[in-house]
MOPAC internal coordinates of N, CA, C and O (Angstrom, degrees):
PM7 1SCF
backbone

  N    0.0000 0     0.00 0     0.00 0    0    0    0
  C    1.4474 1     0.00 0     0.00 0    1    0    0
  C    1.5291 1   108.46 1     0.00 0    2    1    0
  O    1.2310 1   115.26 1   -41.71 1    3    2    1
  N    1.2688 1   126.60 1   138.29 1    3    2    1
  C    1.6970 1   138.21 1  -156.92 1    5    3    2
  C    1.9416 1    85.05 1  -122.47 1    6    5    3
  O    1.2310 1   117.48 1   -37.81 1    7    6    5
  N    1.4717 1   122.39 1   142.19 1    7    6    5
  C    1.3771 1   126.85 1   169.95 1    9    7    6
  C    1.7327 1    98.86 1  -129.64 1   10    9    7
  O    1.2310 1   122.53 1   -16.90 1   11   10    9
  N    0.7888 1   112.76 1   163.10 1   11   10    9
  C    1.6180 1   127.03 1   179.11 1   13   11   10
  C    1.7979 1   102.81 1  -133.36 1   14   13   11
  O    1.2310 1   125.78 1    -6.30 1   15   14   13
  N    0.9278 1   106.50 1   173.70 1   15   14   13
  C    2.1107 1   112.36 1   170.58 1   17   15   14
  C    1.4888 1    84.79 1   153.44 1   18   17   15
  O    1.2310 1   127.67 1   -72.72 1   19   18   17
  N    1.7001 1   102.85 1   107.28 1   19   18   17
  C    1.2730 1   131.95 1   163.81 1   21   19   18
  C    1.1055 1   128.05 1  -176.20 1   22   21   19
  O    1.2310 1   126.78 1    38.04 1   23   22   21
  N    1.4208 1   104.56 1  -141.96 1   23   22   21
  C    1.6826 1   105.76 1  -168.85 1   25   23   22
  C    1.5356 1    99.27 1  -110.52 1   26   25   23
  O    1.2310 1   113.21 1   -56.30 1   27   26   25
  N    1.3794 1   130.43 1   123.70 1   27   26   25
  C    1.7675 1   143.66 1   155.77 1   29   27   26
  C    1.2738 1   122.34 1   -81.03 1   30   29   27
  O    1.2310 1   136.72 1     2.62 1   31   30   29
  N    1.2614 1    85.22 1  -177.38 1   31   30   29
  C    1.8300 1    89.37 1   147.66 1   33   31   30
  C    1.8752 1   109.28 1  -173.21 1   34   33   31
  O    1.2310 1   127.60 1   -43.64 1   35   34   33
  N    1.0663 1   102.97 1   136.36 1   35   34   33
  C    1.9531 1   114.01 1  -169.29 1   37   35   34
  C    1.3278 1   111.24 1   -98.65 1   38   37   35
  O    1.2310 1   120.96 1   -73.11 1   39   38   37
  N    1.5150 1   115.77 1   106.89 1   39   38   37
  C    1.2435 1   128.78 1  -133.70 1   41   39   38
  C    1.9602 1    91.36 1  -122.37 1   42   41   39
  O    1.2310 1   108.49 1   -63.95 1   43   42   41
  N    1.1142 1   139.13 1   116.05 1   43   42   41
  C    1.4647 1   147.71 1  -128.56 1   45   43   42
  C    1.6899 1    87.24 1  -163.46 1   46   45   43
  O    1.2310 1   118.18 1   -60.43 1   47   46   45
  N    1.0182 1   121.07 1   119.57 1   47   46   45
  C    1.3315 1   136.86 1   161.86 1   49   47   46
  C    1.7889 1    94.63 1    25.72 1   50   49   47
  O    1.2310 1   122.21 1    55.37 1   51   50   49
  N    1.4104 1   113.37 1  -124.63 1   51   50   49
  C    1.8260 1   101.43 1  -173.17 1   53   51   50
  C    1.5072 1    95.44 1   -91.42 1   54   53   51
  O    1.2310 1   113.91 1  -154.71 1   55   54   53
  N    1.4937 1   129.12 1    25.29 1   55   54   53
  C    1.3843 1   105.83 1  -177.39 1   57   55   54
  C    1.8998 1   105.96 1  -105.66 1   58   57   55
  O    1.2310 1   124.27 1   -17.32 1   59   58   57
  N    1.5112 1   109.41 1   162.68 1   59   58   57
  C    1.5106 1    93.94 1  -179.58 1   61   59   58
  C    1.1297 1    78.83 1  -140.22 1   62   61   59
  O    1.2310 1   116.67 1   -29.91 1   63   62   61
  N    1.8830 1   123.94 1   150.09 1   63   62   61
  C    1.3878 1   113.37 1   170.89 1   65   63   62
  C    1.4963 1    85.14 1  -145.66 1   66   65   63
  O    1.2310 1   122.49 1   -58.05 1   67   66   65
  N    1.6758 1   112.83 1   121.95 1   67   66   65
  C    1.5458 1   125.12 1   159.09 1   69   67   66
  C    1.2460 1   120.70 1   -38.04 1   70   69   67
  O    1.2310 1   126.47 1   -52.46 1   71   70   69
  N    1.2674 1   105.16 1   127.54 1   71   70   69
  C    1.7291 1   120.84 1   167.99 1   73   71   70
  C    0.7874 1   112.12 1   -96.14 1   74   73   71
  O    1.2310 1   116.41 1     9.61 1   75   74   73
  N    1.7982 1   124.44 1  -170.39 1   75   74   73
  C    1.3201 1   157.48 1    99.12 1   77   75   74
  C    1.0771 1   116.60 1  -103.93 1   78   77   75
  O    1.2310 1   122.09 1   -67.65 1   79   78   77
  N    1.5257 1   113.61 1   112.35 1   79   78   77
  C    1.6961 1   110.23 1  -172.08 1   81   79   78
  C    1.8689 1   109.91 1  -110.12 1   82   81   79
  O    1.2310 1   118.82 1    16.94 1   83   82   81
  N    1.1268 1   119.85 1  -163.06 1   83   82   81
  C    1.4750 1   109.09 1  -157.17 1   85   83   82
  C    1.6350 1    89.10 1  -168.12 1   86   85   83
  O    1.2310 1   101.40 1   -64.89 1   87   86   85
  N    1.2287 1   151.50 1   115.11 1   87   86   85
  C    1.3803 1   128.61 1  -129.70 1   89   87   86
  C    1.7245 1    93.24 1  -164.30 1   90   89   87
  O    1.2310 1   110.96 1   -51.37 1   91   90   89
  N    0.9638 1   134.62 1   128.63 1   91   90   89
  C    1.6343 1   116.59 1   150.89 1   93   91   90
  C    1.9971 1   112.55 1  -131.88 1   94   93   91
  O    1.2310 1   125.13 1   -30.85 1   95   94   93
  N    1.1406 1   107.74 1   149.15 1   95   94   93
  C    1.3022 1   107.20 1   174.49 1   97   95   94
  C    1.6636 1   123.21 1   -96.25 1   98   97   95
  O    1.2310 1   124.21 1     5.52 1   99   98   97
  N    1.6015 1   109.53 1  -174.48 1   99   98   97
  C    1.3862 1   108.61 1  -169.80 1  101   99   98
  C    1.1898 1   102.18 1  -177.71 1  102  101   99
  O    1.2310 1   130.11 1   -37.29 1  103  102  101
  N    1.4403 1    98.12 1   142.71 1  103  102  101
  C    2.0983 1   122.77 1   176.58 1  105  103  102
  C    1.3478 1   106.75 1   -97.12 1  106  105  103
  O    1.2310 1   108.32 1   -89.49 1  107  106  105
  N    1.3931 1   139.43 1    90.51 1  107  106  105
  C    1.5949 1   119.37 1  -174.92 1  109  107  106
  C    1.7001 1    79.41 1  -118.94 1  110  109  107
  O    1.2310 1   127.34 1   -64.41 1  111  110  109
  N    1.7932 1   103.47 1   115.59 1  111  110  109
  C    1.4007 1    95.93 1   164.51 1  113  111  110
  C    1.4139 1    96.07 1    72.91 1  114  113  111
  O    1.2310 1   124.17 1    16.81 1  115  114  113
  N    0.9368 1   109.61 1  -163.19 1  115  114  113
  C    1.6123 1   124.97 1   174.38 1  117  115  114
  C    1.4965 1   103.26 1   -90.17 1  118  117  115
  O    1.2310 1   119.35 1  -161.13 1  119  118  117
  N    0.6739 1   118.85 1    18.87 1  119  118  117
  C    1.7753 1   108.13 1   178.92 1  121  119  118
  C    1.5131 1    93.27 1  -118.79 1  122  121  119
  O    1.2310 1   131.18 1   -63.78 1  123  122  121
  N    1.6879 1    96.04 1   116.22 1  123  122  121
  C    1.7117 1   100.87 1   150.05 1  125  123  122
  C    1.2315 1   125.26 1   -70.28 1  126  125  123
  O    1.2310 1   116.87 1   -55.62 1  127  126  125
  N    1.5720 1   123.55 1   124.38 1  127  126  125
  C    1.6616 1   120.20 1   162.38 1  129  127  126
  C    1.6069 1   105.80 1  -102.62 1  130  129  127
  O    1.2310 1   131.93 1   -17.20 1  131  130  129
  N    0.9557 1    94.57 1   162.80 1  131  130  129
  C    1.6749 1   116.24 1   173.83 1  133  131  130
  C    1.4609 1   126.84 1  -161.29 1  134  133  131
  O    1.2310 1   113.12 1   -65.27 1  135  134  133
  N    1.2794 1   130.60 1   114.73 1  135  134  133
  C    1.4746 1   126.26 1   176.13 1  137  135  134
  C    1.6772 1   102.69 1  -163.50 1  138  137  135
  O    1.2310 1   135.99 1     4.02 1  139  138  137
  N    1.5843 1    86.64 1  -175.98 1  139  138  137
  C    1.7941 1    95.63 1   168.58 1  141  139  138
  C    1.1752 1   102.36 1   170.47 1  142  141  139
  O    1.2310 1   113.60 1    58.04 1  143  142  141
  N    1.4949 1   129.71 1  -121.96 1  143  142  141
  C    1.1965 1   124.30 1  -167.46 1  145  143  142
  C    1.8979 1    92.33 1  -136.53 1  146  145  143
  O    1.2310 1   123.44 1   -19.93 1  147  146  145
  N    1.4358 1   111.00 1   160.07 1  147  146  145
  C    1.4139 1   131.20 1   151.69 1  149  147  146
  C    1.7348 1   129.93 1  -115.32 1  150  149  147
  O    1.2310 1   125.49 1   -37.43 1  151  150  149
  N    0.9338 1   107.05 1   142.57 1  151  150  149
  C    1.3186 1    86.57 1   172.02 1  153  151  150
  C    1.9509 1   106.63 1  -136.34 1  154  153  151
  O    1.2310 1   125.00 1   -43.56 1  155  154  153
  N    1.2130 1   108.01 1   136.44 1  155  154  153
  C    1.9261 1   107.16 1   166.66 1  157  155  154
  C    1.8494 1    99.78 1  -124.45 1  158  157  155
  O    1.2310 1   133.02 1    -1.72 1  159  158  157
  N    0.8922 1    92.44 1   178.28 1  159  158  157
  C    1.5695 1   122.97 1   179.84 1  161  159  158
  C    1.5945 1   102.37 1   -93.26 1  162  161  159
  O    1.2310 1   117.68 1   164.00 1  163  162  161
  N    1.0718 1   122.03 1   -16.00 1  163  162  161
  C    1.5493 1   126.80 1   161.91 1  165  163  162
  C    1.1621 1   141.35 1   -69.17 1  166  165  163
  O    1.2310 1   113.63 1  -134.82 1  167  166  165
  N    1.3514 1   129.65 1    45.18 1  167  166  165
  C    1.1152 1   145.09 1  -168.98 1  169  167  166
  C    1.6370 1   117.42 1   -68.70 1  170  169  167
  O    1.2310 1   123.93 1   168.47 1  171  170  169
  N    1.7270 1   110.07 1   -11.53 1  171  170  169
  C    1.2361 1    85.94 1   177.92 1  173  171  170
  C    1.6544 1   110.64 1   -97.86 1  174  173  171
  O    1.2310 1   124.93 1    60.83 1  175  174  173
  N    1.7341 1   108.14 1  -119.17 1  175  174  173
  C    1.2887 1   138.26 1  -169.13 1  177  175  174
  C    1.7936 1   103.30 1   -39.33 1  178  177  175
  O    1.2310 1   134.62 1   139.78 1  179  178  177
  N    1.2069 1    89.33 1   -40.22 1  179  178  177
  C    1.7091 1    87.41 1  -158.70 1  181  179  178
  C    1.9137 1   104.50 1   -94.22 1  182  181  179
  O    1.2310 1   121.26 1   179.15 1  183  182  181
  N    1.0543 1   115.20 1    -0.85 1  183  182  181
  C    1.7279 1   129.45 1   171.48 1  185  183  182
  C    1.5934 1    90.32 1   -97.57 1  186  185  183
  O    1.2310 1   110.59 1   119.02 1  187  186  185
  N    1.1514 1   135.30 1   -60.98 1  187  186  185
  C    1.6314 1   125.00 1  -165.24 1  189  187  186
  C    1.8695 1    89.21 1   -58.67 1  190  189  187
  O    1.2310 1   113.67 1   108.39 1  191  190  189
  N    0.8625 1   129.58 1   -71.61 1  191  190  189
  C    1.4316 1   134.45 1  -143.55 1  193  191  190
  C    1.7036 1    88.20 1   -64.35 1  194  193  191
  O    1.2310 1   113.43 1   127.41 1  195  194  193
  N    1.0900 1   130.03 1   -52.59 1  195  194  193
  C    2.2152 1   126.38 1   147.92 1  197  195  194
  C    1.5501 1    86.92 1     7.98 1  198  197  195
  O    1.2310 1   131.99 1    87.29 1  199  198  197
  N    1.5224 1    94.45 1   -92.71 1  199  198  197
  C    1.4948 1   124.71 1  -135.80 1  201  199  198
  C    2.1725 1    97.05 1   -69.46 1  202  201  199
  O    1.2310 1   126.23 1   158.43 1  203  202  201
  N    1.0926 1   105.63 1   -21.57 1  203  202  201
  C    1.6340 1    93.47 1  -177.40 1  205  203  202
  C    1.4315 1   101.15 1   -92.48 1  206  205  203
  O    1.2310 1   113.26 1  -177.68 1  207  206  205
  N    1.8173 1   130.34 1     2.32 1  207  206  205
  C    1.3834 1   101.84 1  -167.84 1  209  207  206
  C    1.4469 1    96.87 1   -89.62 1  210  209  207
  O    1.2310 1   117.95 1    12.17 1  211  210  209
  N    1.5713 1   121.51 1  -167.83 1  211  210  209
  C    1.0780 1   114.01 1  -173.07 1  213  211  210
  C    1.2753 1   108.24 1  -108.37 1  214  213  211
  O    1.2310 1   122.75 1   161.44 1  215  214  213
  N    1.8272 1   112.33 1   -18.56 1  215  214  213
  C    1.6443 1   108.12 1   173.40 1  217  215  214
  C    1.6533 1   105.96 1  -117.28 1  218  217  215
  O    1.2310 1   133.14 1   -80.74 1  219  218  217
  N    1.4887 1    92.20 1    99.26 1  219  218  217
  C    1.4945 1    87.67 1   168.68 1  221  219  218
  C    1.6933 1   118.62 1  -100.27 1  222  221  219
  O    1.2310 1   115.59 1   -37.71 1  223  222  221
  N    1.1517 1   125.98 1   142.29 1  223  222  221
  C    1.4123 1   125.41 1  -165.56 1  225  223  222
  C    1.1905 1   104.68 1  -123.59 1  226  225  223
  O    1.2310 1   108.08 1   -21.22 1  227  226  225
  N    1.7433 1   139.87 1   158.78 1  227  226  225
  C    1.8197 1   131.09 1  -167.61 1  229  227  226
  C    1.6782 1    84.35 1  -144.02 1  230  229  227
  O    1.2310 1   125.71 1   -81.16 1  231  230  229
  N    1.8538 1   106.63 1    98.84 1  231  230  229
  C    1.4853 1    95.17 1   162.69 1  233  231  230
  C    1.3676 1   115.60 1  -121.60 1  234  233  231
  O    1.2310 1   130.18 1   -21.00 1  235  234  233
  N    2.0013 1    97.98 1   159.00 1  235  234  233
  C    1.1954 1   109.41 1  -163.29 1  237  235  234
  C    1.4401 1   122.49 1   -88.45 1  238  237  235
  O    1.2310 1   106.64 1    -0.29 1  239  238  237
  N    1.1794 1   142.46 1   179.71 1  239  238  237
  C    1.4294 1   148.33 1   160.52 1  241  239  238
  C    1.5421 1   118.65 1    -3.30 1  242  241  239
  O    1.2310 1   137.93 1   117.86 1  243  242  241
  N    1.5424 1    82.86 1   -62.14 1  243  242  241
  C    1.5960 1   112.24 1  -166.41 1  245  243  242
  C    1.8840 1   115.41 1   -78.97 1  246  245  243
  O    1.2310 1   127.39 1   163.86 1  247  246  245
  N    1.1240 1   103.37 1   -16.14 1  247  246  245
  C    1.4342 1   117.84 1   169.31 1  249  247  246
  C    1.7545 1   106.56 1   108.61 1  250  249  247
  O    1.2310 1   126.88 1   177.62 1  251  250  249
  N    1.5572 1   104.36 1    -2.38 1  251  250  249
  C    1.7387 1   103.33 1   177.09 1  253  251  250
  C    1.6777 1    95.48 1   -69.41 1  254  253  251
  O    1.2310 1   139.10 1   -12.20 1  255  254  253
  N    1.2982 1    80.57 1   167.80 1  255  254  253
  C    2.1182 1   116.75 1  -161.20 1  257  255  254
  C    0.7567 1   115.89 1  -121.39 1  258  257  255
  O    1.2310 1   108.65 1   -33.69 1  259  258  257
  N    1.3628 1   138.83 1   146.31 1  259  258  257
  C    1.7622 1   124.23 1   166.04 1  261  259  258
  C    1.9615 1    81.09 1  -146.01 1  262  261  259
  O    1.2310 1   137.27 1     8.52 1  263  262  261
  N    1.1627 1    84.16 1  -171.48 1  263  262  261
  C    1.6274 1   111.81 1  -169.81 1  265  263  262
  C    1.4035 1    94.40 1  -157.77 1  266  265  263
  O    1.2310 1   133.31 1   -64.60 1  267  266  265
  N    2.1134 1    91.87 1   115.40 1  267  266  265
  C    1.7155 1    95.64 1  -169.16 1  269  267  266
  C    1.7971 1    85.83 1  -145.87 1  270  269  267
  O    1.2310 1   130.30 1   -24.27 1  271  270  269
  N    1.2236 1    97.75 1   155.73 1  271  270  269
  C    1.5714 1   125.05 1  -177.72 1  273  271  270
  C    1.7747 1   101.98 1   -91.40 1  274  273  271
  O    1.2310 1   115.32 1   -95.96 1  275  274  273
  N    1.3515 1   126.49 1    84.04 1  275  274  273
  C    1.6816 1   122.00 1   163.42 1  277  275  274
  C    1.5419 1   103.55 1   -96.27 1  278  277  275
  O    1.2310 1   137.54 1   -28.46 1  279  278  277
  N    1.7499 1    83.63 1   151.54 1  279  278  277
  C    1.1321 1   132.00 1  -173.98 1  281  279  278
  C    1.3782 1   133.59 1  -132.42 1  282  281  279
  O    1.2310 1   111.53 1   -71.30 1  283  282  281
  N    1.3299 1   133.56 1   108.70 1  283  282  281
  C    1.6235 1   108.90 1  -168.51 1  285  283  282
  C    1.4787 1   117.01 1   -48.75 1  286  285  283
  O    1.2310 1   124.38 1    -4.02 1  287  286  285
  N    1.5084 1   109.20 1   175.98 1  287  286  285
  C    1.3124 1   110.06 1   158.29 1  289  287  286
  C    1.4334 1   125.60 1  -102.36 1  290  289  287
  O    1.2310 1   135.05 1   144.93 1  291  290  289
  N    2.1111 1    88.49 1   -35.07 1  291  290  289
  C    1.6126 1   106.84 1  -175.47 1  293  291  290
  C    1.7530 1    86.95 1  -127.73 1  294  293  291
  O    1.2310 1   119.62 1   -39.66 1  295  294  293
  N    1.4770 1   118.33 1   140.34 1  295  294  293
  C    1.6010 1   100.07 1   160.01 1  297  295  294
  C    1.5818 1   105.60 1   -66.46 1  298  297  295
  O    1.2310 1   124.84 1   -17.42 1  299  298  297
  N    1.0112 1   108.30 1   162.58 1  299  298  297
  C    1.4311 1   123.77 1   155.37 1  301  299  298
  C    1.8107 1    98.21 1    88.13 1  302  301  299
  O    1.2310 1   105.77 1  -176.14 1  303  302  301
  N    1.0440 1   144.00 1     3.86 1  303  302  301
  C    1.3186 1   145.90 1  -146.56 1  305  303  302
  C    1.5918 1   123.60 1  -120.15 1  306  305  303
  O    1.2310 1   130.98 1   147.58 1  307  306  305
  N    1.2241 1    96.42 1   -32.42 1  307  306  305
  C    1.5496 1   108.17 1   159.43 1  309  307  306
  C    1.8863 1   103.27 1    97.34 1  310  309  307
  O    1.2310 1   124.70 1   165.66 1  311  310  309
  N    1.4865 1   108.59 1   -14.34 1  311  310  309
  C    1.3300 1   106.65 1   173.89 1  313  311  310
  C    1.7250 1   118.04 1  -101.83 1  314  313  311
  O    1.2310 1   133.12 1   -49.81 1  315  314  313
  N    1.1202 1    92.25 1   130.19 1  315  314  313
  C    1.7325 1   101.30 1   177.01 1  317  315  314
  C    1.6496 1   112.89 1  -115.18 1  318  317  315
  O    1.2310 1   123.89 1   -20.94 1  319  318  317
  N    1.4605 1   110.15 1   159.06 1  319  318  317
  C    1.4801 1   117.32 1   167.63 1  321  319  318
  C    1.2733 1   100.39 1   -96.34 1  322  321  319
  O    1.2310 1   123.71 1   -22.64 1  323  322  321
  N    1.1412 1   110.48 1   157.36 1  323  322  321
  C    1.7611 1   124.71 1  -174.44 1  325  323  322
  C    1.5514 1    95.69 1  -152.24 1  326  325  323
  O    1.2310 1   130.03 1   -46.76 1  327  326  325
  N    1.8397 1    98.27 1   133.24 1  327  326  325
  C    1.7373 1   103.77 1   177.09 1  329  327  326
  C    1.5741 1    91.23 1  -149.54 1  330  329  327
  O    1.2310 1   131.21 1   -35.82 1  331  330  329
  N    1.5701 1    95.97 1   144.18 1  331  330  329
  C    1.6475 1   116.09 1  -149.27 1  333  331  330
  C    1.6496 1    76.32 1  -144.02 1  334  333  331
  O    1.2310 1   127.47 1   -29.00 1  335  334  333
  N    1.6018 1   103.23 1   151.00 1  335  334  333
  C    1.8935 1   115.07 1   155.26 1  337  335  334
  C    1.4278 1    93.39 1  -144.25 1  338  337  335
  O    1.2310 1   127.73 1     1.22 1  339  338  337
  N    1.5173 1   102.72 1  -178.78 1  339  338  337
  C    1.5232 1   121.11 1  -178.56 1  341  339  338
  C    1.8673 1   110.47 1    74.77 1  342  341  339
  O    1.2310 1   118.77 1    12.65 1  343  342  341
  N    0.9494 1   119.94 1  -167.35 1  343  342  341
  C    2.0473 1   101.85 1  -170.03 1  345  343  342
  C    1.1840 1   107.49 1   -76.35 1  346  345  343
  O    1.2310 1   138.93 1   -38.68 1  347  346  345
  N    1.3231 1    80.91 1   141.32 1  347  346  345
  C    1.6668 1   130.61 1  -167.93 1  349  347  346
  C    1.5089 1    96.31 1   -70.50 1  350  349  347
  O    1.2310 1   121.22 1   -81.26 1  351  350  349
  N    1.5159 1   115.28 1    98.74 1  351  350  349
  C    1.6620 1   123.51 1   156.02 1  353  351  350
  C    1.3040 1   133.49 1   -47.50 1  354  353  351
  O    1.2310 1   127.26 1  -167.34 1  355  354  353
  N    1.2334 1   103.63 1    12.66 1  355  354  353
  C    2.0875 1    97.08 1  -171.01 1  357  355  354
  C    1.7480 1    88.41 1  -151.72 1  358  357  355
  O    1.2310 1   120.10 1   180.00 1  359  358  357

């Protein structure tokens, strides 16, 4: 199992909005999963327009990529869950 807890960023058509994400991975079967939660201080305009595009991507430091499905947890809160499979970005 691979964990991450740092700094991202959630990268939505031309928008990018800074994280701190919190992340762990997984072998079920042959299928890698990976997700967890993010959180920014961006709760408005530019986090909704995140969550309606259709390719949202979560990259790290190092310039790795993933392609992950977010979701709030709370509206208005600035933290989302994010779940990614196939290789593990962090």
């Amino acid at each position: 199992m691979s964990n991450y807890q740092g700094p991202a960023t959630l990268v939505a058509g031309d928008s990018e909005i800074a994280v701190e994400a919190t992340l762990s991975a997984s072998l079920s079967g042959e299928v890698r999963q990976w997700g967890g939660s993010v959180q920014t201080g961006d709760a408005g305009e530019a986090l909704r327009a995140a969550l309606d595009s259709g390719d949202v991507r979560i990259r790290f430091p190092d310039g790795q990529e993933g392609a992950v499905v977010a979701t709030h947890t709370a509206i208005g809160s600035g933290r989302l869950r994010v779940s990614g499979s196939g290789t593990i970005p962090f």
